[in-house]
LUMVEXZA-130796 format. One record per residue (C-alpha): residue number from 1; residue in one letter; y negated, z, x. Coordinates in Angstrom, 2 decimals. Each point is the difference from the previous one (the first is absolute). Layout:
margu_volum_y_z_x
NUM_a_Y_Z_X
...
END
This chain:
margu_volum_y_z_x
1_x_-97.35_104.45_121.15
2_x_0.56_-1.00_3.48
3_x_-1.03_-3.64_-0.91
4_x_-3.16_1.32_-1.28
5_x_-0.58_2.64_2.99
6_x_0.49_-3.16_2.23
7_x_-2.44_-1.81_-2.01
8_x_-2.62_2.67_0.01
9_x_0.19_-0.07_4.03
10_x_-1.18_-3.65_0.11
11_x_-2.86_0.22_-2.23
12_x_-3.15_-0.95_1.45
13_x_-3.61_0.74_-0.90
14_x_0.09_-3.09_-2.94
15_x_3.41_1.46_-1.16
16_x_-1.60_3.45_-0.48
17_x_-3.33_-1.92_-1.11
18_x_2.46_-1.49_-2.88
19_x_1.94_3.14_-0.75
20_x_-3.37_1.54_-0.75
21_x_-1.70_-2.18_-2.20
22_x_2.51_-1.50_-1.64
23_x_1.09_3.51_-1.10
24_x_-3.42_0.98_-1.04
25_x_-0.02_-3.31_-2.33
26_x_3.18_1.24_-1.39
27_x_-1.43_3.30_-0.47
28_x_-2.97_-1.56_-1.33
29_x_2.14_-1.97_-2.47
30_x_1.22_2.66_-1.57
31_x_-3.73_0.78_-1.81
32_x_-0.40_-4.27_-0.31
33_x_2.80_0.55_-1.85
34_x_-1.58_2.88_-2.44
35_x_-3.13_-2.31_-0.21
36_x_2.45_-2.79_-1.15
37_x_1.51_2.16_-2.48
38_x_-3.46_0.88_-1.60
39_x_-1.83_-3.22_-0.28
40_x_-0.37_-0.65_-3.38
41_x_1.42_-2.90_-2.12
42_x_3.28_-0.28_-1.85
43_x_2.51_-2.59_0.49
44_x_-0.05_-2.53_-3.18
45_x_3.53_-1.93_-0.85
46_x_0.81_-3.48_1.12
47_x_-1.64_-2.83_-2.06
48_x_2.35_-2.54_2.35
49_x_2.35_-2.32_-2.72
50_x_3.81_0.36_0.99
51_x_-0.46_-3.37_0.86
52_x_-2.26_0.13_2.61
53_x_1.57_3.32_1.12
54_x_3.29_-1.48_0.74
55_x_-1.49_-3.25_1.89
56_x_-1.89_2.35_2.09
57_x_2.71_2.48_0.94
58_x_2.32_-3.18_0.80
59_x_-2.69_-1.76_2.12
60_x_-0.55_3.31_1.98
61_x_3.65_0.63_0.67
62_x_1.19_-3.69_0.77
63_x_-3.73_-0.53_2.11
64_x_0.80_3.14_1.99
65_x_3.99_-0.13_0.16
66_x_0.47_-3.67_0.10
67_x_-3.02_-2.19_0.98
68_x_-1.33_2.05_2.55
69_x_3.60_0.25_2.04
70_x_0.58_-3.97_-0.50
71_x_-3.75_-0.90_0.67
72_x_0.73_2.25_3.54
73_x_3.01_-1.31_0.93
74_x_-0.88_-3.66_-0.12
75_x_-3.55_0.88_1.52
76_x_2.18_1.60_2.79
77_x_3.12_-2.71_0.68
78_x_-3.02_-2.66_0.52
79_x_-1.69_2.33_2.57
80_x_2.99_0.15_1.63
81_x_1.30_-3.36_0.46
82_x_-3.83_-1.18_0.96
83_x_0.67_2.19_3.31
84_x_2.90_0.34_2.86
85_x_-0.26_3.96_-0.14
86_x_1.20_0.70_-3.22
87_x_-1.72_2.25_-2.23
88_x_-2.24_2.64_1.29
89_x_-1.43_2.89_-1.73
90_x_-3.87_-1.48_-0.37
91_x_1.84_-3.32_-1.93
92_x_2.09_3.26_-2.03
93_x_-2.99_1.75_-1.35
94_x_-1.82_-4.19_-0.79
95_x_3.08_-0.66_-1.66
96_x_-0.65_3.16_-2.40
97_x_-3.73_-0.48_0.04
98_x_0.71_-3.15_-1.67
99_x_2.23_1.41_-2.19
100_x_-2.04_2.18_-1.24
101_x_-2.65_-2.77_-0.72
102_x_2.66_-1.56_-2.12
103_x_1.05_2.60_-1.68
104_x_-3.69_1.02_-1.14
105_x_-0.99_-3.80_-0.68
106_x_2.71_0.00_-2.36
107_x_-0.76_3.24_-1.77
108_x_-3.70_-1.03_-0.42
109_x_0.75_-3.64_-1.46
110_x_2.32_2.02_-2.55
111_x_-3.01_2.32_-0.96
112_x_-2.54_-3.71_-0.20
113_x_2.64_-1.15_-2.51
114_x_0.96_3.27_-2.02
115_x_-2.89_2.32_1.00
116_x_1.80_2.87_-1.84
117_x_2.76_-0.26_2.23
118_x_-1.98_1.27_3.05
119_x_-2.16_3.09_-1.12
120_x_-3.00_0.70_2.25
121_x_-2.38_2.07_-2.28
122_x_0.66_4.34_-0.05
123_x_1.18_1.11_-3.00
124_x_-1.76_3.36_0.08
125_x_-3.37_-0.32_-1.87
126_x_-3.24_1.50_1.42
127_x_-3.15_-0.39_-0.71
128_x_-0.57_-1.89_3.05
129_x_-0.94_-3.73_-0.78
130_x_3.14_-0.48_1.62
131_x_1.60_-0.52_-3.08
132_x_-1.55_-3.42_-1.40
133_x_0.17_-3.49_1.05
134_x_2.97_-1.81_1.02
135_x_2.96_1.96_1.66
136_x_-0.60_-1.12_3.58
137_x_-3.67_0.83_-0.08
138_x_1.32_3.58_-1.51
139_x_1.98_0.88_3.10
140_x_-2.40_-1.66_2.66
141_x_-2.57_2.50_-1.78
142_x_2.79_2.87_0.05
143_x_-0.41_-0.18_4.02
144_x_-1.89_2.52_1.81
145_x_-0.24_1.46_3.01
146_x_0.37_3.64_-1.59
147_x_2.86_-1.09_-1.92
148_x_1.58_-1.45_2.93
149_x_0.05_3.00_1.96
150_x_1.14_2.42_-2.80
151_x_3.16_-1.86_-0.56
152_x_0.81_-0.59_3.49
153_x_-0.47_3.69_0.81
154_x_2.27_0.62_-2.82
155_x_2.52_-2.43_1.35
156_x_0.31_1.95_3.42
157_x_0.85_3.04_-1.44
158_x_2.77_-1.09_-2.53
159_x_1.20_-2.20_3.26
160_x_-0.03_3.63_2.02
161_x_1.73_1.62_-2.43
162_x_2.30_-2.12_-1.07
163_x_1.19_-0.44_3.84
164_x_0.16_3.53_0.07
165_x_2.36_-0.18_-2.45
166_x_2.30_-2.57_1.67
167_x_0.08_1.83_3.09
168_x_1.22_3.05_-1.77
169_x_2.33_-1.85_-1.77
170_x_1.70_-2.24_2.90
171_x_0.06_2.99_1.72
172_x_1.90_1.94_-2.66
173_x_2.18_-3.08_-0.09
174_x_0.94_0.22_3.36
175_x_1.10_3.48_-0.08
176_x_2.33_-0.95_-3.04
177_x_1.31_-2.63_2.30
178_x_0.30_1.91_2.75
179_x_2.20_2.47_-2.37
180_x_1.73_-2.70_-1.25
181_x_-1.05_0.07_-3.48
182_x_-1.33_-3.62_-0.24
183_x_-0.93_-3.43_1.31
184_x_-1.84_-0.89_2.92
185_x_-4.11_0.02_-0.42
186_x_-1.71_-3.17_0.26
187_x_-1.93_-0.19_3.64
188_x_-3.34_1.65_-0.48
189_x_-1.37_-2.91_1.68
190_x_-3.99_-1.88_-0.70
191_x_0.12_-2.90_-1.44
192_x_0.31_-3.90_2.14
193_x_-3.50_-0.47_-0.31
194_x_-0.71_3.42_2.18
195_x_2.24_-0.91_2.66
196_x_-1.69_-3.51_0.25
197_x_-3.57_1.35_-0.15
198_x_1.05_2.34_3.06
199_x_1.35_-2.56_1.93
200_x_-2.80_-2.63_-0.47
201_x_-3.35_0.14_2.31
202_x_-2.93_-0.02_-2.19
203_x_-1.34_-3.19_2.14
204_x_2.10_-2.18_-0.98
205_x_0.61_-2.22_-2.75
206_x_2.76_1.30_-1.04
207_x_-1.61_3.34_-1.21
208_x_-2.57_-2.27_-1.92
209_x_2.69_-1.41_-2.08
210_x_1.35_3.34_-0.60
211_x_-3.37_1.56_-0.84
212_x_-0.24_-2.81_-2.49
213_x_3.22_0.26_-1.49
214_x_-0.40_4.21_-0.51
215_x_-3.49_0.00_-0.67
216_x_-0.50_-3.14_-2.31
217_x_3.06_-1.50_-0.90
218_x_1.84_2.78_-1.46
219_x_-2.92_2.07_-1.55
220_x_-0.90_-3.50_-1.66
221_x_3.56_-0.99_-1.06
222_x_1.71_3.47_-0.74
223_x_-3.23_1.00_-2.08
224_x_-0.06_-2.98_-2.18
225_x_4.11_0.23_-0.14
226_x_0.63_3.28_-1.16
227_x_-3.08_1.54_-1.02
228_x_-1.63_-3.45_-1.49
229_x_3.17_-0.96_-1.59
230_x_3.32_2.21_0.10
231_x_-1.67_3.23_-1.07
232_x_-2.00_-1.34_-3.14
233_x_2.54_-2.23_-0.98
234_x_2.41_2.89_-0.14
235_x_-2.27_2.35_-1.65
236_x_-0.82_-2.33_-2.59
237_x_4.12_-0.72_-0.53
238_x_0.85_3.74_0.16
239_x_-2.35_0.75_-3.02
240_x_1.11_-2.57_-2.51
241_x_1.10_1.39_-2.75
242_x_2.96_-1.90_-0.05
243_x_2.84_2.11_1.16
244_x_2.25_-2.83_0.58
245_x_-2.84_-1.20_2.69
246_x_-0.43_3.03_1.66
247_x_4.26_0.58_0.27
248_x_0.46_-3.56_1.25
249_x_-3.00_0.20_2.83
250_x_1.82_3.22_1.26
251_x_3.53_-1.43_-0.10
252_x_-1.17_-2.65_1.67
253_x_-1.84_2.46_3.05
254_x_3.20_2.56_-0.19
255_x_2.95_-2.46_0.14
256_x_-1.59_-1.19_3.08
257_x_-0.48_2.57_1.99
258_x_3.48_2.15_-1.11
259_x_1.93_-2.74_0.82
260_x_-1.97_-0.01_3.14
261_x_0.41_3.44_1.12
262_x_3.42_-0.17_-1.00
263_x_0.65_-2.95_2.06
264_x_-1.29_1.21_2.98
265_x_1.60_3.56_-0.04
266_x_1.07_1.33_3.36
267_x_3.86_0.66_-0.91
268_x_0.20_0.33_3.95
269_x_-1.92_3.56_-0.15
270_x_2.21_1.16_-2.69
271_x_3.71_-1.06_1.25
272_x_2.60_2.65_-0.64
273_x_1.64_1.38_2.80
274_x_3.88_0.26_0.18
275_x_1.78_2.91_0.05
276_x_1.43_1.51_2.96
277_x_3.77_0.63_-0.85
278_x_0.60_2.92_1.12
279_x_-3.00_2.28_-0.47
280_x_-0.65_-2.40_-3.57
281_x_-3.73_-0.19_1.41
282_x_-2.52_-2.51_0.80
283_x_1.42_-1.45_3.04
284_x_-4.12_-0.35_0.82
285_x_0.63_3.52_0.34
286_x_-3.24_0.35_-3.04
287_x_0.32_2.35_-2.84
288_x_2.45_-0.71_-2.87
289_x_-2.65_0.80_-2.20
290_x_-2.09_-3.30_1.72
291_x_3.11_-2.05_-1.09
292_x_0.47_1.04_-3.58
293_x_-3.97_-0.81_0.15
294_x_0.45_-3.60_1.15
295_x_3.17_-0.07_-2.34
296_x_-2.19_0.08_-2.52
297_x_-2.76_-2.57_0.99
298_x_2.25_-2.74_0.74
299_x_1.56_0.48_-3.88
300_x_-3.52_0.23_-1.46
301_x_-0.60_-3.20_2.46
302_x_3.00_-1.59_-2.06
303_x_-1.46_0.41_-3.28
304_x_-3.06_-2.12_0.90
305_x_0.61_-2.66_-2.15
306_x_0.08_2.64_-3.14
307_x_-3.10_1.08_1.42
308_x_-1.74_-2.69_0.04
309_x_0.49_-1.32_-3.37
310_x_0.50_3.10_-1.94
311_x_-2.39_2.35_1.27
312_x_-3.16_-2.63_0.97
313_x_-0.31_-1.33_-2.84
314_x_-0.39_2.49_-2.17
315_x_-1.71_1.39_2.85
316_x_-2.67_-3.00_-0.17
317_x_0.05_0.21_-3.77
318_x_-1.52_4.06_0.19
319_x_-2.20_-0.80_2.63
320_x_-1.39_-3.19_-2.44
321_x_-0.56_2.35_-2.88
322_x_-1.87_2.24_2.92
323_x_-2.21_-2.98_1.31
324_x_-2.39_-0.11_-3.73
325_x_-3.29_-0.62_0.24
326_x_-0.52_3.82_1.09
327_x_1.80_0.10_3.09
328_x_0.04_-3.70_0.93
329_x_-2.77_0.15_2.50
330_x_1.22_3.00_2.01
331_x_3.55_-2.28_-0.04
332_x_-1.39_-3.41_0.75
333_x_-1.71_2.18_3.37
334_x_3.04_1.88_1.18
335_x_2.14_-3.73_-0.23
336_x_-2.52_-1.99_2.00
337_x_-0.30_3.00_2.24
338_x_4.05_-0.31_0.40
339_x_-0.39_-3.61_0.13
340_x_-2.56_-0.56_2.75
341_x_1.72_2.91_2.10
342_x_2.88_-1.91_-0.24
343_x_-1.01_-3.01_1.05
344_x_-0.96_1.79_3.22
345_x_3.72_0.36_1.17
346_x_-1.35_3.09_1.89
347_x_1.73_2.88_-1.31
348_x_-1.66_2.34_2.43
349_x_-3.19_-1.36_-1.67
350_x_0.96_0.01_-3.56
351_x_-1.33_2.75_-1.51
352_x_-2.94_-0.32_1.65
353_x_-0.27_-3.57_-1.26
354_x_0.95_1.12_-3.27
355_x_-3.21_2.50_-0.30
356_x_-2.11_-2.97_1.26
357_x_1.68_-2.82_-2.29
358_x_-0.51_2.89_-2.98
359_x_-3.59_0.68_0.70
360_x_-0.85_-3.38_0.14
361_x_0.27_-0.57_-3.36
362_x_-2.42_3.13_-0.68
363_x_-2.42_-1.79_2.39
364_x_0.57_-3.21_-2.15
365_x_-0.52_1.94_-3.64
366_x_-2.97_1.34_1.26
367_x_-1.96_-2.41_1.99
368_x_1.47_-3.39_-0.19
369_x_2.45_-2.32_2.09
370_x_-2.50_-0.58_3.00
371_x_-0.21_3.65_0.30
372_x_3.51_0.12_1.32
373_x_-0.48_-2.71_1.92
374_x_-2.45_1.52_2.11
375_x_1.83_3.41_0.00
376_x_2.94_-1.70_0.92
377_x_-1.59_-1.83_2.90
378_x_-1.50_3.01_1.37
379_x_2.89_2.57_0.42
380_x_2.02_-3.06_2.01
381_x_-2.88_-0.39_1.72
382_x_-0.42_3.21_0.74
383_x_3.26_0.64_1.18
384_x_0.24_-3.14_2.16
385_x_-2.90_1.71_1.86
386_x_1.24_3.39_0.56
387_x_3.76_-2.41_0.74
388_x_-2.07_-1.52_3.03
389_x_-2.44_3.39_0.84
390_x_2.36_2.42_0.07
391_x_4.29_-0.94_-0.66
392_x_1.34_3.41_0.62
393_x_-1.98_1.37_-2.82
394_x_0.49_-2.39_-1.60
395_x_3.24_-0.55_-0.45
396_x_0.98_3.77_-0.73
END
């Protein structure tokens, strides 16, 4: 509270400028949102072969996870070396810029060879001549100004509420730290790319390679990753009506990621206190109770080996029956959604990025690839404006 009282007291007539109209889009989002839910049209299923479904979900993982880092980092060790100053942050944001470019070049010359593998068209039908010709002309055709601005409404007010939500929740979690009933919360920090935009004058070049980087590099490359690629090769692999295909996809997202969290556990925020040998309490001077509680963490934290392999697979093999052609969509859209958050590595930002990564693929069922391009382009442009206009608000 006192951080926000203190951040209240420097606002300036473009932070209060912000506040307001950003809020009012928000508010306004919530009846885009309504008007989304009632356009008419029903989703149709995949027609993608597995085939094609699995190149495309591997291009737009190894393009995004792979290519784009290795493409950056070579694009950045030569900018370096052709200078006595090192690297600086305008040969940073080239470097990714580039990156990007690769990244996207890649994922295109995958969809000229196997078209299937990169799906433009929407997959709603209307009675729009949207829906015939080829699938690039569908979703240049499923672009409209209207369109635009319904969805990107929409987007601010999932991204206000779902920030909403992570403030109550880190703040709940620092209470229970504060009590001593679990770990320390990760910083409720912005992400690297705020903290550069803030520091860089908007005359410089340096802020034109970072307004090229936010507001056509990633749009570009993130769209055609993970809503071109990821999302409808996963749908079309979570409906097959092979079980066995379904069970091995998920084994092969859960294993992953338990191994992950369990690997990275904080076993620091959960070390057992000794006992004091006289009064036979925490010598911390903390409740016994705390102990018995942390007693029992670190031997569930034993058994993590057992969990893995007896409980996530079988796990994985439930959620597989789950994931049939009825709920694969709704599936496919909450895992990119996890995915793209993810890839963030901004935990303060992830649910937010979450609701955006998840409504994307709406966007992308309805109107088409280049759709959410252009949606995508404008909410980092518009908040690289309001970054630059007005940072206290901002940065809230």
């Amino acid at each position: 509270m006192d951080e926000l009282t203190l951040s209240l007291d420097a606002f300036g007539p473009w932070d209060w400028a912000c506040l307001v109209i950003n809020l009012g889009a928000a508010f306004t989002g919530i009846f885009a949102l309504k008007c989304w839910h009632n356009l008419p049209g029903k989703d149709t299923l995949s027609t993608i072969s597995i085939g094609d479904a699995a190149m495309g979900l591997g291009t737009g993982l190894l393009a995004f996870g792979i290519l784009f880092g290795v493409v950056t980092g070579l694009v950045m060790q030569g900018l370096s070396t052709s200078t006595d100053f090192g690297i600086s942050q305008a040969h940073m944001f080239t470097a990714a810029f580039s990156g990007q470019l690769a990244a996207a070049v890649a994922m295109l010359a995958m969809g000229a060879l196997a078209p299937r593998s990169l799906d433009w068209a929407p997959s709603v039908p209307s009675e729009e001549p949207a829906n015939t010709g080829s699938p690039f002309h569908q979703a240049l055709r499923g672009v409209g100004l209207g369109r635009i601005l319904l969805a990107f409404l929409a987007i601010l007010a999932l991204g206000l509420a779902a920030s909403l939500v992570w403030k109550g929740l880190h703040l709940a979690w620092e209470q229970l730290f504060l009590s001593g009933w679990a770990g320390h919360p990760p910083a409720d920090e912005p992400q690297e790319i705020v903290d550069a935009v803030l520091k860089t004058d908007v005359d410089t070049w340096r802020f034109l390679t970072i307004a090229l980087a936010v507001t056509m590099g990633a749009p570009i490359m993130e769209e055609l990753a993970f809503r071109g690629m990821v999302y409808p090769g996963l749908r079309r692999l979570l409906s097959d009506s092979n079980l066995w295909t379904r069970a091995i996809l998920w084994l092969a997202v859960l294993l992953p990621i338990t191994f992950w969290l369990v690997a990275g556990f904080n076993l620091e925020a959960f070390a057992i206190q000794p006992l004091d040998s006289q009064t036979l309490r925490p010598a911390d001077g903390s409740p016994k109770e705390t102990r018995e509680v942390l007693i029992l963490i670190n031997l569930l934290i034993k058994f993590k080996v057992a969990f893995v392999v007896l409980i996530t697979s079988p796990f994985a093999l439930g959620l597989a029956k789950l994931a049939s052609e009825r709920h694969a969509r709704w599936v496919a859209i909450c895992v990119t959604g996890a995915i793209f958050s993810a890839a963030h590595l901004s935990p303060s930002a992830a649910l937010p990025l979450f609701a955006f990564g998840a409504f994307m693929c709406l966007v992308r069922d309805r109107h088409g690839l280049l759709a959410c391009i252009a949606v995508h382009a404008g909410f980092n442009g518009w908040n690289l404006v309001w970054l630059k206009l007005a940072p206290n608000a901002a940065t809230l």
